[in-house]
C-alpha positions as CSV (number, residue, x, y, z in Angstrom):
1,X,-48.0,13.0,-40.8
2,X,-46.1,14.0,-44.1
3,X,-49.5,16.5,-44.9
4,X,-49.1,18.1,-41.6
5,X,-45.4,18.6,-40.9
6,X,-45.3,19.8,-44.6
7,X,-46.7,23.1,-43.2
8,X,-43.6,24.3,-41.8
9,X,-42.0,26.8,-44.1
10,X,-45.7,27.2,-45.3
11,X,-47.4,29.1,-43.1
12,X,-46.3,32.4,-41.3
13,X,-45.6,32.4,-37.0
14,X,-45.3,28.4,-37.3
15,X,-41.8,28.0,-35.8
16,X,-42.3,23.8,-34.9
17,X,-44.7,20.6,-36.2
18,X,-44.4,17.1,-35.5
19,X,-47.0,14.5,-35.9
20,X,-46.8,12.0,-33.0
21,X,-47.7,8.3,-34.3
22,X,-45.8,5.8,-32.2
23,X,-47.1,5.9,-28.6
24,X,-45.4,4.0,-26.1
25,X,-48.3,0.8,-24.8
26,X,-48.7,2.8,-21.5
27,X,-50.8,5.7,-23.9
28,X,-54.4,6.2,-23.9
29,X,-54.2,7.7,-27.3
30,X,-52.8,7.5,-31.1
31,X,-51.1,9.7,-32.1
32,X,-50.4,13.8,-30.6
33,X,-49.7,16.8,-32.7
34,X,-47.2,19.0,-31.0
35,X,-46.9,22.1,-32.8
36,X,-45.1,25.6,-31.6
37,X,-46.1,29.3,-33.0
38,X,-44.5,32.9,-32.6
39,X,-47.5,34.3,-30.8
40,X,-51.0,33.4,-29.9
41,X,-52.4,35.0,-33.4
42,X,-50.0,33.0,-35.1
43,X,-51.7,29.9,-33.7
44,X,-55.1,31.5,-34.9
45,X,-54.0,32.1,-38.3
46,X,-52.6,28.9,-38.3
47,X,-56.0,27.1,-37.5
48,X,-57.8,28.6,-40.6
49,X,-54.6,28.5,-42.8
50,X,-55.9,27.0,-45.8
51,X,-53.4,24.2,-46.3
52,X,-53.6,23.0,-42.7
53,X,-57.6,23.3,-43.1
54,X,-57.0,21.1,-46.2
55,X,-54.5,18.9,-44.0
56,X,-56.8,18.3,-41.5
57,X,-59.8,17.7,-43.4
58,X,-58.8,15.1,-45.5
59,X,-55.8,13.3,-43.5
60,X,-56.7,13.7,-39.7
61,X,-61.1,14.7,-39.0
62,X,-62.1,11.8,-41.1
63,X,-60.1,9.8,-38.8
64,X,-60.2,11.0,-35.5
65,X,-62.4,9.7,-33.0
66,X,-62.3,12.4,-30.5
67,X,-59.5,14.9,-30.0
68,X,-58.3,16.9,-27.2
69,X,-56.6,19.9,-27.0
70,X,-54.1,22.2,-24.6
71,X,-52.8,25.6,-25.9
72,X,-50.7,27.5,-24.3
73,X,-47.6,30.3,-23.6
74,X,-45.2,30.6,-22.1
């Protein structure tokens, strides 16, 4: 949680982060990563960012059992 929300300041176009963890007993999951960028390239810069690469290979991959994923704009 603290590796990935770190990454606002750090990396250019992301505007919001927060790491999900406490899922109501109605949930089918553990924990959702709702993130918001300043354009659909900043989401793909974002997703090879070093330090969220880092993030996510050493806090969240090992981890995760499956993963799902919506992008989107508005």
């Amino acid at each position: 949680k603290t590796a990935l929300e770190g990454l606002l300041g750090k990396i250019e176009g992301l505007e919001y982060i927060k790491l999900n963890i406490v899922p109501l007993p109605s949930s089918n999951c553990d924990m959702m990563l709702d993130s918001a960028f300043t354009s659909v390239d900043a989401l793909k810069a974002y997703q090879v960012h070093p330090d969220h690469v880092y993030a996510a290979d050493n806090f969240i991959r090992p981890f995760t059992k499956s993963r799902l994923c919506l992008d989107f704009e508005e």
